[in-house]
VOBA-223300 format. One record per residue (C-alpha): chain; x, y, z; residue number from 1; residue in one letter. Coordinates in nm, 2 decimals, always signed. Layout:
<sites>
 ch      u      v      w   i aa
  A      X      Y      Z NUM  A
...
</sites>
This chain:
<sites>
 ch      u      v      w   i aa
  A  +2.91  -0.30  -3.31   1  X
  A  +2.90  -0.07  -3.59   2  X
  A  +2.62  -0.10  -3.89   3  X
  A  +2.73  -0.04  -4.25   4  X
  A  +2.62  +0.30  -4.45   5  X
  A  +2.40  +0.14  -4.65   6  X
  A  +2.05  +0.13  -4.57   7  X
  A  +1.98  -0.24  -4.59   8  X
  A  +1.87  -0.43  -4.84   9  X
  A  +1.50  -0.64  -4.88  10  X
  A  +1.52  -1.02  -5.01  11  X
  A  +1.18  -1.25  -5.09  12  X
  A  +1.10  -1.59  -4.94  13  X
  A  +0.85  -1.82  -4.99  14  X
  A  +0.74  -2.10  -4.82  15  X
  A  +0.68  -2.49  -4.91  16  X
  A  +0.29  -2.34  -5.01  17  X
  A  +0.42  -2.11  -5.24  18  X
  A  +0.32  -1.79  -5.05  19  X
  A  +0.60  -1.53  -4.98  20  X
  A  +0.76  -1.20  -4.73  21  X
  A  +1.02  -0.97  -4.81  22  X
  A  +1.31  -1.00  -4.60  23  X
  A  +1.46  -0.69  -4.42  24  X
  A  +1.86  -0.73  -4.43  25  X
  A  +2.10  -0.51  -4.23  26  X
  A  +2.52  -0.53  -4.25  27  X
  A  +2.69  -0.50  -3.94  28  X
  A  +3.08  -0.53  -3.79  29  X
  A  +3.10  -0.72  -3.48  30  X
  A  +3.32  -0.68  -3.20  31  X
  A  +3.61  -0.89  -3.35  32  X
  A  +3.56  -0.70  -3.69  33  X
  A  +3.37  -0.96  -3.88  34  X
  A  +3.10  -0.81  -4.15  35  X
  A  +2.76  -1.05  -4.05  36  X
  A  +2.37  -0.98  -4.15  37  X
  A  +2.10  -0.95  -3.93  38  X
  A  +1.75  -1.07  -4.08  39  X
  A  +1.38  -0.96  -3.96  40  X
  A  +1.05  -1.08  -4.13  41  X
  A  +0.87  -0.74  -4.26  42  X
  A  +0.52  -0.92  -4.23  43  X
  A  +0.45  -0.79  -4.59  44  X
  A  +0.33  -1.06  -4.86  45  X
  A  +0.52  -1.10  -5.18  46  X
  A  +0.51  -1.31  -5.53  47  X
  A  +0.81  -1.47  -5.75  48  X
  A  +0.76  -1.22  -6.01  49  X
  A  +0.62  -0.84  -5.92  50  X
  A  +0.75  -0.58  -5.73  51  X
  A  +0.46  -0.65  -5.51  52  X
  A  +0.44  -0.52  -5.11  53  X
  A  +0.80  -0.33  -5.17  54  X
  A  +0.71  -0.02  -5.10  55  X
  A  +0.57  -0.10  -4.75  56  X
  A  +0.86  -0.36  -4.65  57  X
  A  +1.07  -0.07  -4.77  58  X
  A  +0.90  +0.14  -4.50  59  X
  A  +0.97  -0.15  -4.25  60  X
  A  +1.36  -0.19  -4.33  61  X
  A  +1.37  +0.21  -4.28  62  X
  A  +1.21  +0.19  -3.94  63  X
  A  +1.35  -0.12  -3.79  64  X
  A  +1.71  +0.01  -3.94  65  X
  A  +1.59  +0.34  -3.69  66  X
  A  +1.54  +0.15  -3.42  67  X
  A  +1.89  -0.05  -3.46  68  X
  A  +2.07  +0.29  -3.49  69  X
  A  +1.89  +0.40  -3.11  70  X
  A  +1.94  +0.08  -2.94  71  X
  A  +2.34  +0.13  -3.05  72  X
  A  +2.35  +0.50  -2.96  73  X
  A  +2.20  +0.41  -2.59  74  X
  A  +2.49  +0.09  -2.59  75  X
  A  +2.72  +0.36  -2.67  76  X
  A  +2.59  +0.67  -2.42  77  X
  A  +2.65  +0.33  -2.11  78  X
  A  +2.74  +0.60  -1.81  79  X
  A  +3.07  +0.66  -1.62  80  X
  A  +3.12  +0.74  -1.29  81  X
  A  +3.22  +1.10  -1.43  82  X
  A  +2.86  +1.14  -1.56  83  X
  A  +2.72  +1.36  -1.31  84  X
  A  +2.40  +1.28  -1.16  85  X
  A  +2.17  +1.47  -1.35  86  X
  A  +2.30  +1.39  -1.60  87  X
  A  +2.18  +1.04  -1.55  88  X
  A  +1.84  +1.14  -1.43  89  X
  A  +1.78  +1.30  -1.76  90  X
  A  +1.86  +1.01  -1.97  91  X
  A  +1.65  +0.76  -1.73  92  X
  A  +1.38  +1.02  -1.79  93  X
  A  +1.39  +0.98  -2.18  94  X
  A  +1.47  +0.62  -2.14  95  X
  A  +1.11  +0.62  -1.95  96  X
  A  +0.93  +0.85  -2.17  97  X
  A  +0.98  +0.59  -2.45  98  X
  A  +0.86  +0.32  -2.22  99  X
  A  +0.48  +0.31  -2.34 100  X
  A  +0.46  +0.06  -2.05 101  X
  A  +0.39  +0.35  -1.83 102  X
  A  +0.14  +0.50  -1.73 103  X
  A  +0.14  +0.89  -1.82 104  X
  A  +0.07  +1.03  -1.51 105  X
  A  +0.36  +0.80  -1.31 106  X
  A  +0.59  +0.97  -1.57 107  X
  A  +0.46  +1.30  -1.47 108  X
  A  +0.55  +1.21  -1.11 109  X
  A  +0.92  +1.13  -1.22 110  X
  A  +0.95  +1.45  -1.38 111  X
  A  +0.77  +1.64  -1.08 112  X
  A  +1.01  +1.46  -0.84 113  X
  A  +1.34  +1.52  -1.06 114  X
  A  +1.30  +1.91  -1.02 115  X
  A  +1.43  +1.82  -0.62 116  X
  A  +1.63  +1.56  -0.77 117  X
  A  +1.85  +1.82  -0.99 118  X
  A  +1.83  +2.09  -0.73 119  X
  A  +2.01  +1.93  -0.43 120  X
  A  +2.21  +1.70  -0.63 121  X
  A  +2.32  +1.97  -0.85 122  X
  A  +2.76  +1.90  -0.94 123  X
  A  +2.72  +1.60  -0.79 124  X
  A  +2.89  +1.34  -1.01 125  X
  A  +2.75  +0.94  -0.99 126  X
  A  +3.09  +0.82  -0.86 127  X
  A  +3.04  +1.04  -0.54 128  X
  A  +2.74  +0.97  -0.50 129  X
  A  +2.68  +0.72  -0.16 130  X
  A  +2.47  +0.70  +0.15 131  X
  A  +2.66  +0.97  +0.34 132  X
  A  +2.51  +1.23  +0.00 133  X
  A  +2.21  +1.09  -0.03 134  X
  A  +2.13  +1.16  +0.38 135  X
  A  +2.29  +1.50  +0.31 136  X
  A  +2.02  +1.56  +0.04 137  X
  A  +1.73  +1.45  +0.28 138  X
  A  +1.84  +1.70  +0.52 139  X
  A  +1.89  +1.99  +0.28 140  X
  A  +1.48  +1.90  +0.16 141  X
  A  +1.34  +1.91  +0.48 142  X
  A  +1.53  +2.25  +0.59 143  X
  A  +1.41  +2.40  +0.29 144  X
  A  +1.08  +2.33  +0.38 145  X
  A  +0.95  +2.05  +0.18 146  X
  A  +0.70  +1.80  +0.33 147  X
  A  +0.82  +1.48  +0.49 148  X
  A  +0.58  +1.31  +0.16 149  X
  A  +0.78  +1.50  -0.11 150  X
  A  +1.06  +1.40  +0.00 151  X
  A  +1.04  +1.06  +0.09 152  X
  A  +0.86  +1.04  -0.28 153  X
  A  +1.22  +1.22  -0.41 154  X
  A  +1.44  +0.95  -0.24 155  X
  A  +1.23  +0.69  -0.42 156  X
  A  +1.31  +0.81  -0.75 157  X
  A  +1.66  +0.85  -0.67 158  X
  A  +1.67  +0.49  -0.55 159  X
  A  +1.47  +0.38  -0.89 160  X
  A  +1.73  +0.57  -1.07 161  X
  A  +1.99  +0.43  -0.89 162  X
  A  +1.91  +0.09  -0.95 163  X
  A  +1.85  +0.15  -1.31 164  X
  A  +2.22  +0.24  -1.30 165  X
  A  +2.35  -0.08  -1.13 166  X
  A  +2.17  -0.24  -1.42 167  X
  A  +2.39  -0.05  -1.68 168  X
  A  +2.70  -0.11  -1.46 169  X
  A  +2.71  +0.24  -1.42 170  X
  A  +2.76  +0.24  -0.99 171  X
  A  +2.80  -0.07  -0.78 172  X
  A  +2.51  -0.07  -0.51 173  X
  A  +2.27  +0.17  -0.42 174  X
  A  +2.33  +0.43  -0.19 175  X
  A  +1.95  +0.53  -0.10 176  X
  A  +1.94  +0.13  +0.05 177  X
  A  +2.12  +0.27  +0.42 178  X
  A  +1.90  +0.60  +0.40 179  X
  A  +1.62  +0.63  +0.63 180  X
  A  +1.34  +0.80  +0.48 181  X
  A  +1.13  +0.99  +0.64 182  X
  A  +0.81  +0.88  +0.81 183  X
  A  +0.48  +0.98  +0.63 184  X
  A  +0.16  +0.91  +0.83 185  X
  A  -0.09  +0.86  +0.61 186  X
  A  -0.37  +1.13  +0.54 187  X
  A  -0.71  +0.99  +0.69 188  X
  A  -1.02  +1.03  +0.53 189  X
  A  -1.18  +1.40  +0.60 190  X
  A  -1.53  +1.27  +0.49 191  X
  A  -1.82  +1.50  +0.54 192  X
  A  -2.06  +1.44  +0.87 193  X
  A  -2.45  +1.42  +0.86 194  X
  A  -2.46  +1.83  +0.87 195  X
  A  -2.20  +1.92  +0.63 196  X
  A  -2.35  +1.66  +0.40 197  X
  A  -2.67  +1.88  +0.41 198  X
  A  -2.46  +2.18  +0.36 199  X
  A  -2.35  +2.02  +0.07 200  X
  A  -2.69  +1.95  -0.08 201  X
  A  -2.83  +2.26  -0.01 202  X
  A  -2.51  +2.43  -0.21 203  X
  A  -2.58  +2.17  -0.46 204  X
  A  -2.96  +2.25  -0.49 205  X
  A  -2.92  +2.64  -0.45 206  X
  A  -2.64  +2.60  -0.75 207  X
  A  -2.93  +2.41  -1.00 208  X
  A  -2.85  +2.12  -1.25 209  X
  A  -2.54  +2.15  -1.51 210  X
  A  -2.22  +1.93  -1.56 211  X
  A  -2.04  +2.05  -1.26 212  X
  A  -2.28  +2.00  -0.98 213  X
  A  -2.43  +1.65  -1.11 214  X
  A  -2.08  +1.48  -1.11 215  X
  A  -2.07  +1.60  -0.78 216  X
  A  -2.39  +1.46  -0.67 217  X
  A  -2.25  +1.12  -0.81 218  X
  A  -1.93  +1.12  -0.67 219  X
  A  -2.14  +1.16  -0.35 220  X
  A  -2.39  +0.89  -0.41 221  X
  A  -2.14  +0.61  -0.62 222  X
  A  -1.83  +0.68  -0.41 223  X
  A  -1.65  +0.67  -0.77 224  X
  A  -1.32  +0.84  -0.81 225  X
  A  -1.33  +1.16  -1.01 226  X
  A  -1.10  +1.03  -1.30 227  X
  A  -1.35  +0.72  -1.32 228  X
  A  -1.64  +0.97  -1.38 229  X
  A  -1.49  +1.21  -1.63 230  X
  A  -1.44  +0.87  -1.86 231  X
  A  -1.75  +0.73  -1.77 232  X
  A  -1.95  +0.71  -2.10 233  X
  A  -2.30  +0.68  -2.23 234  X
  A  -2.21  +0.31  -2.33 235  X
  A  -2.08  +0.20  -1.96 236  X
  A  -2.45  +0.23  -1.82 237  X
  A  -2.68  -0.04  -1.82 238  X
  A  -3.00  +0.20  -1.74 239  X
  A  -3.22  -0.09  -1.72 240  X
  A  -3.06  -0.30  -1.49 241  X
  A  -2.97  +0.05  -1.34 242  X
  A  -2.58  -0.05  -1.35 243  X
  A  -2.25  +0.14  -1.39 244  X
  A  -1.94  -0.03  -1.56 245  X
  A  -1.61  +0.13  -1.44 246  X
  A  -1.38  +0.01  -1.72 247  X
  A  -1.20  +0.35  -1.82 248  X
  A  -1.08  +0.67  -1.59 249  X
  A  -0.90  +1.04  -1.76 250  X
  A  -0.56  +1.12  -1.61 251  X
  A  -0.38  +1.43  -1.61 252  X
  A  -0.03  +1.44  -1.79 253  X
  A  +0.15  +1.79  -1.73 254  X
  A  -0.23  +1.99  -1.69 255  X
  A  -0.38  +1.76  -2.01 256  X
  A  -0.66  +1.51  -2.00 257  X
  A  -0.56  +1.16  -2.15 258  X
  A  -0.79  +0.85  -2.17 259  X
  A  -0.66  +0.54  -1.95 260  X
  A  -0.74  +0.20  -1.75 261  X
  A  -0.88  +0.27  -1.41 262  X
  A  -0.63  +0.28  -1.11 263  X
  A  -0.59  -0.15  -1.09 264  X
  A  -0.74  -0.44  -1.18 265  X
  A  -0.99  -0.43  -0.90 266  X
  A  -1.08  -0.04  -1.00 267  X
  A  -1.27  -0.20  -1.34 268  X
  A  -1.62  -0.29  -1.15 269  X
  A  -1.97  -0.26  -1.19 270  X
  A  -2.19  -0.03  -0.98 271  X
  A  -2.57  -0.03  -0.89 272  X
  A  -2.71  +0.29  -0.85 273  X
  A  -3.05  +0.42  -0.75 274  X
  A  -3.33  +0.63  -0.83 275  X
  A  -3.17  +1.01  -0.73 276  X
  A  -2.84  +0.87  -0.97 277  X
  A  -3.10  +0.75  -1.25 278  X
  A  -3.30  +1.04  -1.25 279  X
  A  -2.97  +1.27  -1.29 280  X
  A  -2.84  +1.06  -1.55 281  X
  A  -3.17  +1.09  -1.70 282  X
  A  -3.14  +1.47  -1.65 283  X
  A  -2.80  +1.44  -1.83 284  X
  A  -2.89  +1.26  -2.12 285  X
  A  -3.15  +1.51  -2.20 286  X
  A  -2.98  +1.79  -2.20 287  X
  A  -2.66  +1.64  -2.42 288  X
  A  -2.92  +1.49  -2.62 289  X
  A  -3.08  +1.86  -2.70 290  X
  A  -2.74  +2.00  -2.78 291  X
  A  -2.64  +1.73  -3.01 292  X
  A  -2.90  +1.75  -3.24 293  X
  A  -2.83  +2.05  -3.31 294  X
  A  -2.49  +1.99  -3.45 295  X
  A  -2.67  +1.65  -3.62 296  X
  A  -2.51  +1.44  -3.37 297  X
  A  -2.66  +1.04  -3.47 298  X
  A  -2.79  +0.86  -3.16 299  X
  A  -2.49  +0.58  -3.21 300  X
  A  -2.19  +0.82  -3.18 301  X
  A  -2.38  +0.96  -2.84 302  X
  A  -2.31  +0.64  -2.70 303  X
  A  -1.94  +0.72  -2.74 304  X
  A  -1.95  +1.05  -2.57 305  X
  A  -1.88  +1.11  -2.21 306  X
  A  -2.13  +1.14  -1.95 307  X
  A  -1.96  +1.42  -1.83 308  X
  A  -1.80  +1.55  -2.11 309  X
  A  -1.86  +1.84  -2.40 310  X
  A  -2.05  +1.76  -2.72 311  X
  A  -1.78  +1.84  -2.90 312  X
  A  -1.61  +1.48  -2.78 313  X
  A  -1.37  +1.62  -2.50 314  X
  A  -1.37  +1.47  -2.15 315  X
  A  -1.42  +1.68  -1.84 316  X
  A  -1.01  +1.77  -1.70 317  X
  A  -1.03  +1.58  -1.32 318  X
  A  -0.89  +1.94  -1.21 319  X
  A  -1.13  +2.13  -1.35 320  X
  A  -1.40  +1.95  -1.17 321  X
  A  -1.17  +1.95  -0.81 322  X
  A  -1.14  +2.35  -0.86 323  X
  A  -1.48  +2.38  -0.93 324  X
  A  -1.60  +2.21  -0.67 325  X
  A  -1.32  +2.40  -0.42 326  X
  A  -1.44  +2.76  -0.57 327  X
  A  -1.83  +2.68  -0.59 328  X
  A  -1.90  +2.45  -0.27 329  X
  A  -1.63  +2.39  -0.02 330  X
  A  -1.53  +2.80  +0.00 331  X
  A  -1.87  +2.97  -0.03 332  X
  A  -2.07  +2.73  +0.19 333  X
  A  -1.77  +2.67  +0.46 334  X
  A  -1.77  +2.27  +0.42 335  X
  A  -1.48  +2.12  +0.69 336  X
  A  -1.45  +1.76  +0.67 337  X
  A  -1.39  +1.50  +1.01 338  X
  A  -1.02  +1.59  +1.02 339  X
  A  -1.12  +1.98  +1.10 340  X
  A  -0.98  +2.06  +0.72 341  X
  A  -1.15  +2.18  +0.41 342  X
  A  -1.28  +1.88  +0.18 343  X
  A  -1.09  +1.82  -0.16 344  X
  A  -1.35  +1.60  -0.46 345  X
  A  -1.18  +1.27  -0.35 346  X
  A  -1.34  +1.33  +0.00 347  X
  A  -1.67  +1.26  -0.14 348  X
  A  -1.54  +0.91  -0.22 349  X
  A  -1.46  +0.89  +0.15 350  X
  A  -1.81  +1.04  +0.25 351  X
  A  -1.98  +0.81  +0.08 352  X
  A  -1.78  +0.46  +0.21 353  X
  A  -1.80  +0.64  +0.54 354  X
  A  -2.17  +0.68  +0.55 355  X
  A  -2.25  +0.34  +0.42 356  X
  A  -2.05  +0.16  +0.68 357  X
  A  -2.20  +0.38  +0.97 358  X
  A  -2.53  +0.27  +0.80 359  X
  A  -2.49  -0.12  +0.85 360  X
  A  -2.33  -0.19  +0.48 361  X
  A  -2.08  -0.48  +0.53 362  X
  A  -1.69  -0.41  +0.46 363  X
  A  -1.70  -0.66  +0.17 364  X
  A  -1.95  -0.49  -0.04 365  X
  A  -1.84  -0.14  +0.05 366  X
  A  -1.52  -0.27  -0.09 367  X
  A  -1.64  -0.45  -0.39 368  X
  A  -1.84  -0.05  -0.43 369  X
  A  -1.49  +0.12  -0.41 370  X
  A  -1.28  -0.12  -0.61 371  X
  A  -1.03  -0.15  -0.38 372  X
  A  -0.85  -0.48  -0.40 373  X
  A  -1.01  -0.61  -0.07 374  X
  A  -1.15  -0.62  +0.23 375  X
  A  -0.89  -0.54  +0.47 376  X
  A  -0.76  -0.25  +0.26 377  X
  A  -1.11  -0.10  +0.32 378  X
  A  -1.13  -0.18  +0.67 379  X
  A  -0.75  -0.04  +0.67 380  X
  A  -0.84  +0.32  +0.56 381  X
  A  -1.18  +0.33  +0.72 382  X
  A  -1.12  +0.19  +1.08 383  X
  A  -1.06  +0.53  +1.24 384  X
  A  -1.34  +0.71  +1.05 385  X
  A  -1.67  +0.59  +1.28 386  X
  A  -1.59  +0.71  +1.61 387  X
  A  -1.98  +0.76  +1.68 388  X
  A  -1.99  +0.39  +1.62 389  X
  A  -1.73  +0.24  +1.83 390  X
  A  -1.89  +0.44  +2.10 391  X
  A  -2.18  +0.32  +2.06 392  X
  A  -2.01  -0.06  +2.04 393  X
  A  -1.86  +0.03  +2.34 394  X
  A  -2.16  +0.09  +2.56 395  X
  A  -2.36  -0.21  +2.41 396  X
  A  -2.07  -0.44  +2.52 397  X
  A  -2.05  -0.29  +2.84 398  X
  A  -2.42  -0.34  +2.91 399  X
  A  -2.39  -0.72  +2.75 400  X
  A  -2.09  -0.80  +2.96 401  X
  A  -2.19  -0.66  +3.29 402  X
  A  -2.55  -0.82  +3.31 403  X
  A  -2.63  -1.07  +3.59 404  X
  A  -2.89  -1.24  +3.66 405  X
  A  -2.87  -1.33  +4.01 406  X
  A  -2.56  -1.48  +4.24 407  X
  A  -2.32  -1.70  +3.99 408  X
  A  -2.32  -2.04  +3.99 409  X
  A  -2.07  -2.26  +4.16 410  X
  A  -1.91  -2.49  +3.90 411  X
  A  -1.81  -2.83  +4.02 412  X
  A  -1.40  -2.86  +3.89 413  X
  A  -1.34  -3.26  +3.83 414  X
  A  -1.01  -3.39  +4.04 415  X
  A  -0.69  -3.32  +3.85 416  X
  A  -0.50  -3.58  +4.11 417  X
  A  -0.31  -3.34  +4.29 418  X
  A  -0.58  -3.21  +4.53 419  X
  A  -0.45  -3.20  +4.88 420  X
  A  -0.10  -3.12  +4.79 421  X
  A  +0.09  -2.78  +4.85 422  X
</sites>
């Protein structure tokens, strides 16, 4: 296909009312060589006798005329089997980028995972590219020393990629489909016990009231994710009912903060909290509200601001607040989690879910608390973490099942017509 030099050309039409659009026209040359027109409503209003709405359809023919040109140029830049591999990965990457389906930190993840991807697959062209390589790559990682998780995540992308190319015609099948990636076990929750939970609050009370420490003391007590507090804002928090609406969450994209939906459907939630999370809320409204009226901050565009957040507008960065709470806490006042490891801010979220179920709170509502998308995912992640509990199970079930009281009864067994018979 190949579209003509000109840069299209606008017509007006009108409907059976009398009302009309200009009409964005563009030539092109089909396969076989014959000249034909595509057509595409500008969505700008027009009359039968002004110039009236040009200017802006003009603007529309100009961009959609754009767009045209790039959807050619990728029909054109199809891959060989001579293109080599990275190649590929970097125009799936831009091909991705301009996706504004996804989510900005998942493309972060792509780019983080092509740095292996262009390392060991470095030459390598898309034609030789099969099971036998894609093994030889696995290998390579784990000799170099990468963990069994980065690359397992590597081989995914590869296989993504891959599949992307079968799409394009670009390979025939995928070769990461006969490769056995490497086993991962899952990293269980290192939530904090009844002493280092003290620790904690002692830290906490010894380091006063601020930003920092009070979005610590509500990850602790909400069992929210740290990304769902940095975009929690003044207008989520229903302070009568004493409620929290999880509807929004920061993500990181290459070390910057962006505004996005909470982790899945499920994550967007609502959250009763209690008198210690009121009264730092309270605490935190206060002290924002102090510093706003000094730069003649109105009471409406507070309601806008993050809880957590600078006057200025700006969200607190989720790795600011894990660092901080790494270098401050967990450091200084030697917290160690279940798993005998130092505590990262998401283990707060497991401390809390932790606590509550060793407390008598019902999976279901722990759950619905967490946002996970149910039950058994719940039960999935926290069955390990209350040893002290099934312990205690244990012995209760051993004193209910070994109880007698007296010699047991002899229960009569009705004839089943073969009594008497070998």
């Amino acid at each position: 296909m190949q579209y003509s030099d000109a840069d299209g050309t606008l017509i007006k039409r009108f409907r059976k009312d009398g009302s009309g659009v200009w009409v964005a026209c563009v030539r092109y040359k089909d396969d076989s060589g014959k000249w034909r027109t595509k057509y595409k409503n500008s969505g700008v209003a027009c009359d039968k006798t002004t110039a009236k709405g040009r200017p802006a359809a003009k603007r529309f023919l100009k961009s959609w005329r754009s767009e045209l040109e790039e959807e050619q140029r990728e029909r054109n830049a199809l891959p060989n089997g001579d293109m080599l591999v990275t190649e590929y990965i970097d125009q799936y990457l831009k091909l991705r980028e301009a996706d504004k389906t996804i989510e900005r930190s998942t493309l972060s993840g792509y780019r983080s995972g092509a740095k292996y991807l262009r390392k060991f697959l470095e030459g390598v062209r898309l034609s030789d590219l099969d099971t036998d390589r894609v093994d030889r790559m696995k290998t390579d990682m784990l000799d170099a020393g990468h963990s069994e998780y980065t690359t397992k995540k590597a081989i995914g992308l590869l296989s993504r990629i891959c599949n992307h190319a079968i799409e394009r015609k670009a390979i025939a099948s995928n070769p990461c489909r006969g490769v056995k990636k490497p086993k991962t076990r899952r990293r269980k929750p290192n939530a904090l016990d009844a002493e280092n939970v003290a620790r904690l609050n002692g830290a906490l009370e010894a380091l006063g009231f601020g930003v920092k420490p009070d979005m610590v003391r509500m990850a602790l007590l909400t069992g929210m994710r740290r990304g769902e507090l940095c975009g929690l804002r003044w207008m989520d928090i229903d302070e009568g009912a004493q409620t929290i609406r999880v509807r929004n969450a920061i993500g990181m994209d290459n070390g910057s903060p962006y505004e996005k939906t909470p982790k899945n459907d499920d994550s967007e939630r609502r959250i009763d909290y209690g008198s210690t999370v009121a009264a730092i809320l309270k605490r935190r409204k206060a002290e924002q509200a102090e510093a706003c009226a000094h730069l003649g901050v109105s009471k409406e565009a507070r309601r806008e601001m993050f809880v957590f957040g600078t006057v200025s507008g700006k969200p607190m960065s989720p790795d600011i607040a894990s660092k901080w709470f790494t270098k401050k806490i967990v450091l200084p006042y030697r917290l160690v989690g279940t798993q005998n490891i130092k505590p990262v801010f998401h283990d707060l979220r497991h401390t809390f879910a932790t606590h509550a179920l060793a407390r008598g709170m019902d999976i279901e509502s722990v759950s619905k608390i967490l946002g996970h998308k149910n039950a058994s995912m719940t039960l999935d992640i926290y069955a390990d973490a209350l040893p002290d509990n099934k312990r205690a199970v244990m012995h209760q079930m051993d004193e209910i099942l070994s109880q007698t009281t007296g010699a047991p009864a002899v229960l009569a067994m009705p004839a089943t017509g073969t009594d008497g018979r070998d």
